[in-house]
N, C-alpha and C positions, 0 to 999 in steps of 0.2 A: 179499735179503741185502745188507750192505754191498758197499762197494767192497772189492774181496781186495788184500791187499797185492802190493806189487811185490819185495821185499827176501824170500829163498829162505827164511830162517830165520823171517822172520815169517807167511809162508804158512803150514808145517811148522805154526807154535805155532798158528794157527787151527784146524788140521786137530785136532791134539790138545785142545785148547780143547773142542772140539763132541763128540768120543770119552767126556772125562772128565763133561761135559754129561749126553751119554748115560745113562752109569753111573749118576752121583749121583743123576737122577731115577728109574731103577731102583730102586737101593739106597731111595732116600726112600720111593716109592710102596707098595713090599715093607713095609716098616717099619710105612707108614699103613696098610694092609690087616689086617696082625698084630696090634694094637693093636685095628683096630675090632673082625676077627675075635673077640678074645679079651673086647669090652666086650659084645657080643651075647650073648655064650656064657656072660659074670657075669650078665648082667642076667636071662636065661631060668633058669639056675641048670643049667644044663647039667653033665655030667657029665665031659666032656672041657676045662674050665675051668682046670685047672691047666696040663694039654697046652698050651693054646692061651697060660696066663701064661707060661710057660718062655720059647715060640716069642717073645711078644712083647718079651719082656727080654732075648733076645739078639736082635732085631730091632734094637733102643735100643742095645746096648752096639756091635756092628757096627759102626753111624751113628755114633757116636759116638768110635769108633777111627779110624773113615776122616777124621774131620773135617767128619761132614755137619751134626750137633749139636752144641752146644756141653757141655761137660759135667755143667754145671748143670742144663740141659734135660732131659738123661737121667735124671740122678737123678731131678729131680722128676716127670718123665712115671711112672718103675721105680715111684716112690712112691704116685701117685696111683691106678696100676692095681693096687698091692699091698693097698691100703686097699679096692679093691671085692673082694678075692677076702676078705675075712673076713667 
């Protein structure tokens, strides 16, 4: 790891820095899972395909509230998994 600051508030901002870190690669991780989850489950022709497009499209919209994606990305991902469930 770096050198850790010496100034109280800048320590603090690292601490929280590495917390929101955390999270974001959660929340991402979550999101890549639901998506693949639900391309597996179009591609087999699975029966639980819709369940799983729901999951993924508020996976996307989440990310996309928190500021993990950008809004564009969203749409076009929403779009391109909406194109395999027909």
């Amino acid at each position: 790891m770096k050198d850790m600051p010496q100034i109280k508030s800048a320590i603090k901002r690292v601490k929280t820095q590495e917390a929101s870190r955390q999270n974001n690669m959660t929340q991402m991780s979550s999101m890549r899972t639901a998506i693949k989850k639900f391309k597996v489950a179009a591609e087999n022709g699975a029966d639980n395909a819709q369940d799983l497009f729901k999951a993924a499209t508020r996976a996307i919209d989440m990310a996309n509230s928190k500021g993990l994606i950008h809004k564009n990305k969203a749409g076009r991902d929403k779009s391109r998994l909406s194109a395999l469930i027909k």
